[in-house]
N, CA, C and O of each residue as an XYZ file, in Angstrom:
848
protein
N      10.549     11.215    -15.812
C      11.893     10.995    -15.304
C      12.058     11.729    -13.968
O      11.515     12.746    -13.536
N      12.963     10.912    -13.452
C      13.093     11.708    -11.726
C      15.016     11.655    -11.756
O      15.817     10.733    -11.905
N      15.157     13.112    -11.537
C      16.533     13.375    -11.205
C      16.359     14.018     -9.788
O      15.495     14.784     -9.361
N      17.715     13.331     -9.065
C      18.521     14.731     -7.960
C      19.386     14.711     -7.742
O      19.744     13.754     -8.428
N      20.641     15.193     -7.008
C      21.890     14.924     -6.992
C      22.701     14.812     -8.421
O      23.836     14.336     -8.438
N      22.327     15.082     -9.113
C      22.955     14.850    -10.545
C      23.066     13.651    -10.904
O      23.961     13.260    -11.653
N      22.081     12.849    -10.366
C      21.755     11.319    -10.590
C      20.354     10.984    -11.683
O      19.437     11.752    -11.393
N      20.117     10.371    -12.434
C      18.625     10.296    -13.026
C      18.071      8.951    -12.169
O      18.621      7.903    -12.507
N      17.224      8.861    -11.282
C      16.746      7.292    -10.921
C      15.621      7.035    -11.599
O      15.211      5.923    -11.267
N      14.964      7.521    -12.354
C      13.925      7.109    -13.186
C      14.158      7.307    -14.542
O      14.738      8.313    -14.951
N      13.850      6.639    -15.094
C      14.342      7.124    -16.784
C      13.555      6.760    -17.730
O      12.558      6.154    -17.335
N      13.663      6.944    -19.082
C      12.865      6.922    -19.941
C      13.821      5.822    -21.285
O      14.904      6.052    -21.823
N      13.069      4.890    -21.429
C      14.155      4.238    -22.562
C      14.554      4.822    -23.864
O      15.508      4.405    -24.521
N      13.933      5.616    -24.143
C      13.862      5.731    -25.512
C      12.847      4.841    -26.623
O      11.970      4.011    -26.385
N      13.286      5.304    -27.730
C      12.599      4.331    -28.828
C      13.460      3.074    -29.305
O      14.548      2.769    -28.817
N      12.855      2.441    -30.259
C      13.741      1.240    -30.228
C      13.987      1.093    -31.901
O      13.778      1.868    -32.834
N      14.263      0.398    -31.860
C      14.747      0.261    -33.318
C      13.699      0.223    -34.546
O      12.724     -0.529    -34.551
N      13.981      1.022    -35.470
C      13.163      1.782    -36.153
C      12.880      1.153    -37.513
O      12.155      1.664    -38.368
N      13.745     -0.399    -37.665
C      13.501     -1.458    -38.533
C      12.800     -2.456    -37.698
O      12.860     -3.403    -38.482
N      12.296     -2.828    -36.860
C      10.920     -3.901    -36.223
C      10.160     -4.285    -37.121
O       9.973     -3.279    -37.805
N       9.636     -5.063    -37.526
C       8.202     -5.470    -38.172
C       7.103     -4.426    -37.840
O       6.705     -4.374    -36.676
N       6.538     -3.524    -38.850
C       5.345     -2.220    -38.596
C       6.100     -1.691    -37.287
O       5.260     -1.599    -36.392
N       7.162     -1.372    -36.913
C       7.489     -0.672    -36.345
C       6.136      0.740    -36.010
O       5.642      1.155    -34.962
N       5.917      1.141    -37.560
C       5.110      2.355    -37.439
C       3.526      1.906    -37.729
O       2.580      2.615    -38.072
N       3.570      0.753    -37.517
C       1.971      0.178    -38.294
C       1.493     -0.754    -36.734
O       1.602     -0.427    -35.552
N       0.960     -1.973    -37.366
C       0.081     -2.713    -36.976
C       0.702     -3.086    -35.533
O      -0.088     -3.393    -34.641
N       2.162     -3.071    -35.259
C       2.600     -3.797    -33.797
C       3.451     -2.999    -32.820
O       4.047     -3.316    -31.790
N       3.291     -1.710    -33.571
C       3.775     -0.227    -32.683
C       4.147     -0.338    -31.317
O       5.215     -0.255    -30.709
N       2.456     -0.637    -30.875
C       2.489     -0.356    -28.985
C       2.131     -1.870    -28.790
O       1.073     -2.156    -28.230
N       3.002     -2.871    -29.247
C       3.530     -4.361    -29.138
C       4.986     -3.972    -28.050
O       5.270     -4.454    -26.954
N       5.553     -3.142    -28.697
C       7.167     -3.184    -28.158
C       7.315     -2.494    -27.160
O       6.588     -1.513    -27.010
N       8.363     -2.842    -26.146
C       8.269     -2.514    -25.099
C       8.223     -1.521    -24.713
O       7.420     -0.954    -23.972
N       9.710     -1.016    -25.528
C       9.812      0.209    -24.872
C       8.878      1.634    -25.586
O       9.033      2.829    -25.335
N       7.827      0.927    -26.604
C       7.269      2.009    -26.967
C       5.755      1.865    -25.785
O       4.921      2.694    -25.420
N       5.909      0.751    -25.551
C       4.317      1.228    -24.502
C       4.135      1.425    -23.007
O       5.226      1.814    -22.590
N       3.352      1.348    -22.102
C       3.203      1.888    -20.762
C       3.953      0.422    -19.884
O       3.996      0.436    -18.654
N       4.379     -0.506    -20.504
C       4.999     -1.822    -19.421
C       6.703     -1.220    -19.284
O       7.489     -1.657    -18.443
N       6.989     -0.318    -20.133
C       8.713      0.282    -20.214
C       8.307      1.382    -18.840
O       8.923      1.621    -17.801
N       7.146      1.839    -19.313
C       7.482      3.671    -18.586
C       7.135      3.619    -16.838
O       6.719      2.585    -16.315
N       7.358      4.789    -16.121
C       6.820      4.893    -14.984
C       5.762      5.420    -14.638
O       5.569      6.616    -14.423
N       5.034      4.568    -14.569
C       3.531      4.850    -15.126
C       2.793      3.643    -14.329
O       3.446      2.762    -13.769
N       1.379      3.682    -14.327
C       0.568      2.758    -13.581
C      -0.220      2.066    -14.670
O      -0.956      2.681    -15.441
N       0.011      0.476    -14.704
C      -0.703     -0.132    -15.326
C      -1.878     -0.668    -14.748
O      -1.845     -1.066    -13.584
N      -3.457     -0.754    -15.779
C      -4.042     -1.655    -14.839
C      -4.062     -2.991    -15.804
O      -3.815     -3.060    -17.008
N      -4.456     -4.077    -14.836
C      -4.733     -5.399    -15.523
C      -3.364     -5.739    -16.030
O      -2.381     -5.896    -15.306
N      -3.384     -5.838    -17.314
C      -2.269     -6.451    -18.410
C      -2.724     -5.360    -19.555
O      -2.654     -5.803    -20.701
N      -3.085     -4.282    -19.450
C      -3.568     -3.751    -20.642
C      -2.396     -2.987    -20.987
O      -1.345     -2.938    -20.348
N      -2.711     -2.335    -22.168
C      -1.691     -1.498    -22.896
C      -2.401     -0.613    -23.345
O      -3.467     -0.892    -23.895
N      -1.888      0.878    -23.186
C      -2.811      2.196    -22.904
C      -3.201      2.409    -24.323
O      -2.468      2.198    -25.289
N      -4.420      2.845    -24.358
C      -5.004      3.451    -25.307
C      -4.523      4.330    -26.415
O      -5.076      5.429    -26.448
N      -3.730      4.127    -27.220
C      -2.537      5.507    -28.258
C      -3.687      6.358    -28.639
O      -3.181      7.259    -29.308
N      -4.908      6.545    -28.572
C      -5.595      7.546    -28.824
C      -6.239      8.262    -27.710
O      -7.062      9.165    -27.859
N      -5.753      7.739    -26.424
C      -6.568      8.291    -25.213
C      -6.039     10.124    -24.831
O      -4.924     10.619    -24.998
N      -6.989     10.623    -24.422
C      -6.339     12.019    -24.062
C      -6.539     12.237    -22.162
O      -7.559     11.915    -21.553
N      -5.715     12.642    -21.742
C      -5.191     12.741    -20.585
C      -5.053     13.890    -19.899
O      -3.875     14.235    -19.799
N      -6.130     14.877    -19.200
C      -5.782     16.014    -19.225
C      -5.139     16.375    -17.672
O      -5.189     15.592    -16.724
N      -4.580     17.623    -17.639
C      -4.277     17.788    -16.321
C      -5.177     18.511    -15.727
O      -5.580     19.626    -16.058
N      -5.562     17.715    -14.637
C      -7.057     18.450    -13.990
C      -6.394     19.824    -12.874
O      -6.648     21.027    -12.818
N      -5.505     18.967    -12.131
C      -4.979     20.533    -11.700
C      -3.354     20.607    -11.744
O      -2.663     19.669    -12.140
N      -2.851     21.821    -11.293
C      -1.794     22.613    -11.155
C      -1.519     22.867    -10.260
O      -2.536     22.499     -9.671
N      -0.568     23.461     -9.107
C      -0.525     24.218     -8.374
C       1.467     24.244     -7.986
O       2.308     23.367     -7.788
N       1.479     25.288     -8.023
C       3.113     25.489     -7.823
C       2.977     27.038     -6.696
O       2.394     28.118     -6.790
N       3.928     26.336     -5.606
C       3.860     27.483     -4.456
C       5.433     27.104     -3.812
O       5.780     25.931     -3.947
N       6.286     27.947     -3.197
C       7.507     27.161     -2.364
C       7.347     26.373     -1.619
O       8.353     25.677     -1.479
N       6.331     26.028     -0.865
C       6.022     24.952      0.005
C       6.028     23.816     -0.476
O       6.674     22.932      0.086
N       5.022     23.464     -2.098
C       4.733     22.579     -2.291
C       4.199     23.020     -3.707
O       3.640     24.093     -3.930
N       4.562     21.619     -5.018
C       4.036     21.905     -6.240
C       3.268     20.750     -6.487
O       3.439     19.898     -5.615
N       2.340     20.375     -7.535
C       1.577     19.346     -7.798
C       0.802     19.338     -8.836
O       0.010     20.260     -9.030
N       0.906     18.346     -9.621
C       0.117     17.853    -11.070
C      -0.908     16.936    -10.394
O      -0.608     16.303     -9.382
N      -2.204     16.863    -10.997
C      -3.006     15.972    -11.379
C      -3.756     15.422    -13.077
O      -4.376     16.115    -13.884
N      -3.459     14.235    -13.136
C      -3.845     13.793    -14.223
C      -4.545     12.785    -14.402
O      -4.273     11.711    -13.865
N      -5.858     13.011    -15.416
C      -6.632     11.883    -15.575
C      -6.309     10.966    -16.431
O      -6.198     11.106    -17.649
N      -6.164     10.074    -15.841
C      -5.913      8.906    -17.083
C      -7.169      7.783    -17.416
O      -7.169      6.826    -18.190
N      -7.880      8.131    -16.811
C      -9.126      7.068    -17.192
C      -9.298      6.651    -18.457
O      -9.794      5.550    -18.699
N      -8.797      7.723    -19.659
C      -9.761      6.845    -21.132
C      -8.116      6.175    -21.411
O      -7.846      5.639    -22.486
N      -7.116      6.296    -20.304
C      -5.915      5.693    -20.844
C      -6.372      3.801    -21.102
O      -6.031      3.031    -21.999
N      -7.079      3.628    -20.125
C      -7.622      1.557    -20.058
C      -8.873      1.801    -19.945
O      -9.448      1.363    -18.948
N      -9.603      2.549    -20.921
C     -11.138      1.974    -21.123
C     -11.828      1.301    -20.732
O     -11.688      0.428    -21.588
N     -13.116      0.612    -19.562
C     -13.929     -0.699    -19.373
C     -12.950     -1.114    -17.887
O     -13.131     -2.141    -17.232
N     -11.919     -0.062    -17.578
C     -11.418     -1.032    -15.900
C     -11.413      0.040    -15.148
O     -10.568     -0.114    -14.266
N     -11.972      1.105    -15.063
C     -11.812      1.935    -13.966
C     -13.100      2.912    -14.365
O     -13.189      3.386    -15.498
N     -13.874      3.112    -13.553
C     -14.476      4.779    -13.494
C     -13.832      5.906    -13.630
O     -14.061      6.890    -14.333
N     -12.909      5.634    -12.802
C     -11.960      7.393    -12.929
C     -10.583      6.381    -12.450
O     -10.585      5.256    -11.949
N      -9.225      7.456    -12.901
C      -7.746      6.877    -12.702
C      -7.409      8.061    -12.740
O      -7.509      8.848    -13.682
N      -6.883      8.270    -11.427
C      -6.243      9.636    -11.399
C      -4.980      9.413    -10.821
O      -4.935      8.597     -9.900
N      -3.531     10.198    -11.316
C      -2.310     10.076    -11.021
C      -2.227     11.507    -10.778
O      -2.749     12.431    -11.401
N      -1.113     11.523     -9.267
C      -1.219     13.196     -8.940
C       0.306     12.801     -8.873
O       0.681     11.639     -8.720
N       1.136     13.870     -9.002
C       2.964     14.090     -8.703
C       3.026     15.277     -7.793
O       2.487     16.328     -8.138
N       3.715     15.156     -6.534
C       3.770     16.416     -5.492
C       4.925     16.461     -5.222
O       5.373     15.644     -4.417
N       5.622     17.270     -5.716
C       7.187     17.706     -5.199
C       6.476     18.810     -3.577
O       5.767     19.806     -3.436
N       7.274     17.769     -2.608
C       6.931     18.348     -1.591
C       7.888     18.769     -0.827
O       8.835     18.001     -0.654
N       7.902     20.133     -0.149
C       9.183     21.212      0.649
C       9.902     21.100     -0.046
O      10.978     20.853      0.500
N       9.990     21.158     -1.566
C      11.146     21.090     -2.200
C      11.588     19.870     -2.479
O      12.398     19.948     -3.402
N      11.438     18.803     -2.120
C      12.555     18.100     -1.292
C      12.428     16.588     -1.713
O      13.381     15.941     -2.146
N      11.238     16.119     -1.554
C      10.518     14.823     -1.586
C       9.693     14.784     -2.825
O       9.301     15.897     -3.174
N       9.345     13.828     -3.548
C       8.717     13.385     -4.207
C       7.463     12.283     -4.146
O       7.817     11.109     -4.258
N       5.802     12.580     -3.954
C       4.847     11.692     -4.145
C       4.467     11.928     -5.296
O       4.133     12.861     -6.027
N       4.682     10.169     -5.272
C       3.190      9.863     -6.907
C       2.231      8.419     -5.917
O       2.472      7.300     -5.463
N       0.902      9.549     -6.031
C       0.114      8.851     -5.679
C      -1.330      8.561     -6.725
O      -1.928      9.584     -7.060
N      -1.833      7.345     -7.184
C      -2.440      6.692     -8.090
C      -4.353      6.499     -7.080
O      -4.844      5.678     -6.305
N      -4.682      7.445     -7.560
C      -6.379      7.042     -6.981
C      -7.318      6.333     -8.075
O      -7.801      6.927     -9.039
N      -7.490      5.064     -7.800
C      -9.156      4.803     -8.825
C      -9.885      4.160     -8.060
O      -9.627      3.488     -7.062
N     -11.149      4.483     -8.760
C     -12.389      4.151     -7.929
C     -13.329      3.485     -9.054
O     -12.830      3.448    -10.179
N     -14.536      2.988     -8.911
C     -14.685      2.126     -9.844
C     -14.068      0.701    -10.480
O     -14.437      0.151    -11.517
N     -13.147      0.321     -9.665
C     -12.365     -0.736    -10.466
C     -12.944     -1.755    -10.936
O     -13.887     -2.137    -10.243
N     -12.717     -2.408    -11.956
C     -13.744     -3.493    -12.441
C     -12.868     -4.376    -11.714
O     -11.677     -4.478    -12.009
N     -13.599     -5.240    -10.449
C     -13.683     -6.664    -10.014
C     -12.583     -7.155    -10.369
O     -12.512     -7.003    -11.588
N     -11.012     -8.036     -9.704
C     -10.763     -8.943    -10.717
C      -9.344     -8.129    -10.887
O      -8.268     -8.668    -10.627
N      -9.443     -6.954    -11.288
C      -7.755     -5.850    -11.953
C      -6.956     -5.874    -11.098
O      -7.219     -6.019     -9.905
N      -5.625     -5.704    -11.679
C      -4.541     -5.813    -10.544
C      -3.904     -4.043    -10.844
O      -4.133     -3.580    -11.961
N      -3.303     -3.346    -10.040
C      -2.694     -2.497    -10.406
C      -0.566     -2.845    -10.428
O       0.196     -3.400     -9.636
N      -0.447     -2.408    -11.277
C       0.910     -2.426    -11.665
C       1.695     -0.683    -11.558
O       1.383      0.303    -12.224
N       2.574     -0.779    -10.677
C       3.263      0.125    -10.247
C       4.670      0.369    -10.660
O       5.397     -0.324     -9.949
N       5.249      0.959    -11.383
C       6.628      0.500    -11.814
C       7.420      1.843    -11.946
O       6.753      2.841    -12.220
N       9.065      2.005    -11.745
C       9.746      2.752    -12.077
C      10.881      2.028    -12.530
O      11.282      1.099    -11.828
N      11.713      2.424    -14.049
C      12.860      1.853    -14.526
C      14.123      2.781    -14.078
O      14.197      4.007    -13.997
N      15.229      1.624    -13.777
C      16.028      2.515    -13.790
C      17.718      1.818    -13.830
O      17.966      0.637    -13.586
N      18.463      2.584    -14.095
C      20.026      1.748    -14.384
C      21.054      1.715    -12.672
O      22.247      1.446    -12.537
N      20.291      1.999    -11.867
C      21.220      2.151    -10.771
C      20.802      0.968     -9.794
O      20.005      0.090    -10.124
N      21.378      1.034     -8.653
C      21.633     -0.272     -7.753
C      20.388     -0.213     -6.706
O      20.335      0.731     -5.918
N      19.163     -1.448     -6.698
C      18.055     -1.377     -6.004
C      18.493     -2.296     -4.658
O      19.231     -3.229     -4.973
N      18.193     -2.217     -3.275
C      18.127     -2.879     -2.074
C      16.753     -2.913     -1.693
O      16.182     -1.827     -1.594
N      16.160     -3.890     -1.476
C      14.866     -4.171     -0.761
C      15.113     -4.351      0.540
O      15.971     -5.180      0.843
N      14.445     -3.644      1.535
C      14.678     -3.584      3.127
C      13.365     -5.188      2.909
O      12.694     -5.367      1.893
N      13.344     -6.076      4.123
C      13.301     -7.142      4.550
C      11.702     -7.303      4.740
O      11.456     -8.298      5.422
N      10.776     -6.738      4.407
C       9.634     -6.499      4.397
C       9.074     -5.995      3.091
O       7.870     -5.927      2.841
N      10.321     -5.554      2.060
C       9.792     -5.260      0.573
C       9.006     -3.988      0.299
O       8.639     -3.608     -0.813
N       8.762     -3.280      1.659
C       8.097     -2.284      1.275
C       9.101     -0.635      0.988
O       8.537      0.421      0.703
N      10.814     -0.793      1.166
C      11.207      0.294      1.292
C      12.515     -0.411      0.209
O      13.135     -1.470      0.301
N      12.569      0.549     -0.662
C      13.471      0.027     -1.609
C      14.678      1.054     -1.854
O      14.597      1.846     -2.793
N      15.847      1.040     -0.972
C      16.941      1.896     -1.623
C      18.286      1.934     -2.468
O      19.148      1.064     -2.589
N      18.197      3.298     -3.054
C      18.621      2.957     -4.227
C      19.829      4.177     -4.357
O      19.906      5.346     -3.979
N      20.703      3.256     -5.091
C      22.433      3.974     -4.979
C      22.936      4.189     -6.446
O      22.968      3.373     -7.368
N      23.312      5.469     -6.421
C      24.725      5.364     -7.844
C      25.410      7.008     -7.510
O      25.191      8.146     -7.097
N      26.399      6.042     -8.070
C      27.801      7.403     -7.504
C      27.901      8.255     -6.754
O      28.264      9.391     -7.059
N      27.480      7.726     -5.167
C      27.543      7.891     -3.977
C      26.622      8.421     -3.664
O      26.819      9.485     -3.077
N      25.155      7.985     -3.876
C      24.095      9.546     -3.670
C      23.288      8.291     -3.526
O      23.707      7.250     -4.031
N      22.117      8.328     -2.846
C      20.982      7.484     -2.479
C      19.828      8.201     -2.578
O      19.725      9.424     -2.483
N      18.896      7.344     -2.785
C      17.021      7.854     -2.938
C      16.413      6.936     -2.012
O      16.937      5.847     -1.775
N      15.707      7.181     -1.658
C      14.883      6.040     -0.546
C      13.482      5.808     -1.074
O      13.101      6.964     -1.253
N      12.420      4.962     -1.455
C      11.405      4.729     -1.915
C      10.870      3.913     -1.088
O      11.154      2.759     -0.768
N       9.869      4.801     -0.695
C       8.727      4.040      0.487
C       7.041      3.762      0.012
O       6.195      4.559     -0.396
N       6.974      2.224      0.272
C       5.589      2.240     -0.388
C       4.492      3.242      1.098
O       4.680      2.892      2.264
N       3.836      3.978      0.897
C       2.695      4.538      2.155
C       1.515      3.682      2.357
O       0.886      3.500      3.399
N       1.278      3.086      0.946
C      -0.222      2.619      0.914
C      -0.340      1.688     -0.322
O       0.566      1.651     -1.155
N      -1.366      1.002     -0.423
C      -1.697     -0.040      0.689
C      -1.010     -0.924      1.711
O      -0.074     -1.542      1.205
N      -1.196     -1.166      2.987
C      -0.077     -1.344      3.803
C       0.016     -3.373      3.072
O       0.868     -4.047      3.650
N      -0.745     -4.059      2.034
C      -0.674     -5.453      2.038
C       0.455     -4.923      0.727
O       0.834     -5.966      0.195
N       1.149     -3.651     -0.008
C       1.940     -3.755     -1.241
C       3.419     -3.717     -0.648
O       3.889     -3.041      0.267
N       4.012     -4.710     -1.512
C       5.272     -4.890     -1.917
C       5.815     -4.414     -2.436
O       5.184     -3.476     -2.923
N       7.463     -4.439     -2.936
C       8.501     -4.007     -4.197
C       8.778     -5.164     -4.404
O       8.722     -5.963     -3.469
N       9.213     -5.640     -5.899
C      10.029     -6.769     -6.511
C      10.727     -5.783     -7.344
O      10.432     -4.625     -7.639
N      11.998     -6.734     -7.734
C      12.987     -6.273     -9.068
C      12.986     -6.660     -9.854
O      13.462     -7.737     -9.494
N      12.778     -6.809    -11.269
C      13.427     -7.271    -11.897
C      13.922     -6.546    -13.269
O      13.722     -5.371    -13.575
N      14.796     -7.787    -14.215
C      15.196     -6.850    -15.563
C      13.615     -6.266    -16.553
O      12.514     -6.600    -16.991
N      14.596     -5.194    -16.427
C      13.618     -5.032    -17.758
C      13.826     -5.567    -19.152
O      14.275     -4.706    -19.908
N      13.665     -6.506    -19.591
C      13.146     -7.117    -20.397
C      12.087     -7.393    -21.506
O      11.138     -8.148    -21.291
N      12.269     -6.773    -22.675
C      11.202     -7.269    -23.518
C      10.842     -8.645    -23.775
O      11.717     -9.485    -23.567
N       9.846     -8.981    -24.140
C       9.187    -10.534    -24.807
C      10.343    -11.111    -25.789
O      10.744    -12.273    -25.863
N      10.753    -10.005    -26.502
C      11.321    -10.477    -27.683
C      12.808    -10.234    -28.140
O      13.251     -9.089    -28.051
N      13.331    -10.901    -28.460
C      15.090    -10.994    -28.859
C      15.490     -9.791    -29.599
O      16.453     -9.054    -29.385
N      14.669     -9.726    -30.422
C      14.498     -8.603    -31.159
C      14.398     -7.244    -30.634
O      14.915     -6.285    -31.206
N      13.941     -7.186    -29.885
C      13.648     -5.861    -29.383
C      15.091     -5.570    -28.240
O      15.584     -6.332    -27.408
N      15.471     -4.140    -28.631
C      16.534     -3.704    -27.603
C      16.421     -4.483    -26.157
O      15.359     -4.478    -25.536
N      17.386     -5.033    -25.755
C      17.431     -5.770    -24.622
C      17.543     -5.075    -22.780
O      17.431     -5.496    -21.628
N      17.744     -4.174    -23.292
C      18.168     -2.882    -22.284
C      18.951     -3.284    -21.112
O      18.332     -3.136    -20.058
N      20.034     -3.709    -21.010
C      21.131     -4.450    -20.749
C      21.266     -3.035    -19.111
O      21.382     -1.843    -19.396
N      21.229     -3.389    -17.937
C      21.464     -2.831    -16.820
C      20.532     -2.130    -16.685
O      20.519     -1.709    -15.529
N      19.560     -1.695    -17.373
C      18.244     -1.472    -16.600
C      16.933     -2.805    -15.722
O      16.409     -3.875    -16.031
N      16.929     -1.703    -14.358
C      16.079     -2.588    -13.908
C      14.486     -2.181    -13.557
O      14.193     -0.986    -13.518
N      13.909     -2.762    -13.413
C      12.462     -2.188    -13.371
C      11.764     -2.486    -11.831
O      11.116     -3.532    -11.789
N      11.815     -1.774    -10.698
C      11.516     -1.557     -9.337
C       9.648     -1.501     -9.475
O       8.945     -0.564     -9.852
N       9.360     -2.500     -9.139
C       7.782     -3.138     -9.007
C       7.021     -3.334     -8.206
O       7.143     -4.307     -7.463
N       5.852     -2.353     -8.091
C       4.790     -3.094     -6.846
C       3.747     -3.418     -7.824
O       3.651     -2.747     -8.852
N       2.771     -4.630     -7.522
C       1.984     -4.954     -8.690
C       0.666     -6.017     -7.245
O       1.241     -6.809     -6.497
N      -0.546     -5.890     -7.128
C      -1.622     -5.988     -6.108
C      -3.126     -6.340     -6.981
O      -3.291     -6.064     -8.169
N      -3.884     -6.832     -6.326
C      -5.144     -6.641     -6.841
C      -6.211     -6.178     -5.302
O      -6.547     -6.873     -4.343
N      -6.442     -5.009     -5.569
C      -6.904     -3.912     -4.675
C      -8.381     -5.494     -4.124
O      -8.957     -6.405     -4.718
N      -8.348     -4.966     -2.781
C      -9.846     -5.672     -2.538
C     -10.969     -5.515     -2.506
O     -11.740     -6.424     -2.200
N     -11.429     -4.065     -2.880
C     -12.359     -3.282     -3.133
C     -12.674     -2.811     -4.593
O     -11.975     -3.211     -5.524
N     -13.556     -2.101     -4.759
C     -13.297     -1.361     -6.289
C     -12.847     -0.227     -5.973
O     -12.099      0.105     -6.893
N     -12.874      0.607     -5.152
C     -11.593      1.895     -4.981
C     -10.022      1.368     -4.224
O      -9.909      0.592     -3.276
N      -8.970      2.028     -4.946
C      -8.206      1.726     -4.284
C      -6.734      3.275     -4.593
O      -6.575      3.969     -5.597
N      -6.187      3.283     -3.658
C      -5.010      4.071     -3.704
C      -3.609      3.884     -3.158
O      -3.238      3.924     -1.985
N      -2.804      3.639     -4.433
C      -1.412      3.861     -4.206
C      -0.518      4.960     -4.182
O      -0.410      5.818     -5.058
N       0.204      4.864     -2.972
C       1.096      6.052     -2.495
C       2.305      5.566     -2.279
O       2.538      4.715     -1.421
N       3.244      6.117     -3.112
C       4.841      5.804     -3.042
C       5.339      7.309     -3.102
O       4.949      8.160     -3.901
N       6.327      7.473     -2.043
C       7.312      8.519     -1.522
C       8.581      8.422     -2.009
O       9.012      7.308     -1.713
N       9.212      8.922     -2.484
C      10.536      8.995     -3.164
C      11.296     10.297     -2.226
O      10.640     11.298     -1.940
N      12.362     10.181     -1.914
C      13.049     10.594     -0.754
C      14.447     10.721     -0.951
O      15.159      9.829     -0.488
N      15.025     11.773     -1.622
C      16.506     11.716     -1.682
C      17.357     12.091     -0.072
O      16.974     12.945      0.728
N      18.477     11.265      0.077
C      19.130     10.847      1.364
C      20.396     11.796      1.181
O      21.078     11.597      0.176
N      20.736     12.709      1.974
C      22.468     13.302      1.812
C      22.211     14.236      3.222
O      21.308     14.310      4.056
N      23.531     14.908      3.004
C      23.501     15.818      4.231
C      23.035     17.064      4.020
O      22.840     17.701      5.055
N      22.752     17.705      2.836
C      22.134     18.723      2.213
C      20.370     18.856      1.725
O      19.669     19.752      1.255
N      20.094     16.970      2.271
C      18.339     16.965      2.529
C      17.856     16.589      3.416
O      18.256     15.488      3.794
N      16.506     17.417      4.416
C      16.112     17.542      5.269
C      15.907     15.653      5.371
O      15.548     14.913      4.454
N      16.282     15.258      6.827
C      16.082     13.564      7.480
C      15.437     13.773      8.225
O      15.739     12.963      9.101
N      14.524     14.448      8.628
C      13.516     14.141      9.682
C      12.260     14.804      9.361
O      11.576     15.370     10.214
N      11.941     14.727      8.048
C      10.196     15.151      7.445
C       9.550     13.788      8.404
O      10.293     12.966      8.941
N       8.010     13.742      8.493
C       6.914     13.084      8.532
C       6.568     12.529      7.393
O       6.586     13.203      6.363
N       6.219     11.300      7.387
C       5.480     11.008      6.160
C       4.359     11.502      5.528
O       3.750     10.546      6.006
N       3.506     12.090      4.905
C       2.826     12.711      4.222
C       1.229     12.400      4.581
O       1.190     11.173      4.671
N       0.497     12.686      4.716
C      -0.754     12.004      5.044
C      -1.470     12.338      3.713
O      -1.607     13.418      3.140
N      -1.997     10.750      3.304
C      -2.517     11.017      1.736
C      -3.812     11.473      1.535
O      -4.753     10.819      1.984
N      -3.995     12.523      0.913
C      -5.795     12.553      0.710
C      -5.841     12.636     -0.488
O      -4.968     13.130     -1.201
N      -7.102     12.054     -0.916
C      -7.715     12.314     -2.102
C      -7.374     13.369     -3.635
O      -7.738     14.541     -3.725
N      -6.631     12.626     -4.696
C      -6.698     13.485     -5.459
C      -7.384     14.680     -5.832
O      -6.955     15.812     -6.054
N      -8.699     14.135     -5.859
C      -9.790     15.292     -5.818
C      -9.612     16.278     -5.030
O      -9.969     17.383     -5.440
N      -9.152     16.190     -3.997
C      -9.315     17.092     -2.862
C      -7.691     18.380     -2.643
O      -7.553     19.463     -2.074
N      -6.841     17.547     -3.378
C      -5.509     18.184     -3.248
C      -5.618     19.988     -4.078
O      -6.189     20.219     -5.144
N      -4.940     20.955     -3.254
C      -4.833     22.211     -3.269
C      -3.711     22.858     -3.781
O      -3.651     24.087     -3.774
């Protein structure tokens, strides 16, 4: 989840209704909002993450300048990536990157990029800068990389009638099939007011591996 301003723009659905068919059995991570197509999270392909995969955090680092997670998610989609690494950098305080490195990609995968959320999305005219409003406070979301990715909107929506409908949530989407087998996505999240710095640089991305 991503809060600022006393706003949440990313959110988490919750669970869903706890009478489903095997709710707790055979069709668990079927439903939406229990698997990785609800969360803000990076899908690859069409897959649905591994419920037994373990995910560790390779690094840490928290300083006033700058804080940052890295996490492996590789055994999250088994057979489509060599390595999948997701890093989060709260940067000067201020800004927010989540940037997605894999290498190895099996031929063919698309990556799926997504954040849900209940507030009001604008796509600037090129699709790559998506801003976003509720109760007078704005976030700005800039794709960095790859310069061929987009944003789309749409509802979030499960498959099924049945399943919680999640009525004013929307789900803010970049979704690509890299042209290489390495590829890296970088999206900047940027809260807008008179109390946050407007004239940072954009970030120059390097290598998960390499981040300090």
């Amino acid at each position: 989840m991503l809060e600022s301003d006393g706003v949440r723009w990313a959110q988490d659905l919750g669970s869903d209704n706890y009478n489903l068919p095997a709710y707790f059995g055979a069709k668990r991570w079927t439903y939406y909002r229990l698997n990785n197509r609800s969360h803000n999270t990076l899908t690859l392909g069409n897959s649905l993450q591994n419920s037994d995969a373990i995910a560790p955090i390779s690094k840490f680092v928290s300083t006033p300048e700058r804080a940052h997670a890295v996490a492996d998610l590789t055994d999250a989609y088994p057979g489509t990536a060599k390595k999948i690494l997701r890093g989060i950098a709260l940067l000067d305080r201020a800004r927010v990157l989540v940037q997605d490195d894999v290498t190895g990609l099996k031929p063919g995968t698309s990556l799926e990029w997504r954040l849900l959320t209940s507030t009001k999305i604008v796509l600037s005219n090129d699709a790559r800068v998506a801003t976003i409003k509720q109760d007078g406070r704005t976030l700005r979301v800039d794709i960095l990389s790859p310069p061929a990715a987009k944003f789309s909107v749409s509802p979030a929506t499960p498959p099924t009638t049945a399943e919680n409908q999640n009525e004013g949530v929307t789900a803010l989407v970049t979704a690509f099939k890299p042209e290489t087998t390495d590829a890296r996505l970088g999206v900047l999240l940027t809260p807008v007011g008179d109390h946050w710095p407007s004239s940072l640089p954009p970030p120059a991305l390097e290598p998960l591996a390499e981040w300090k």
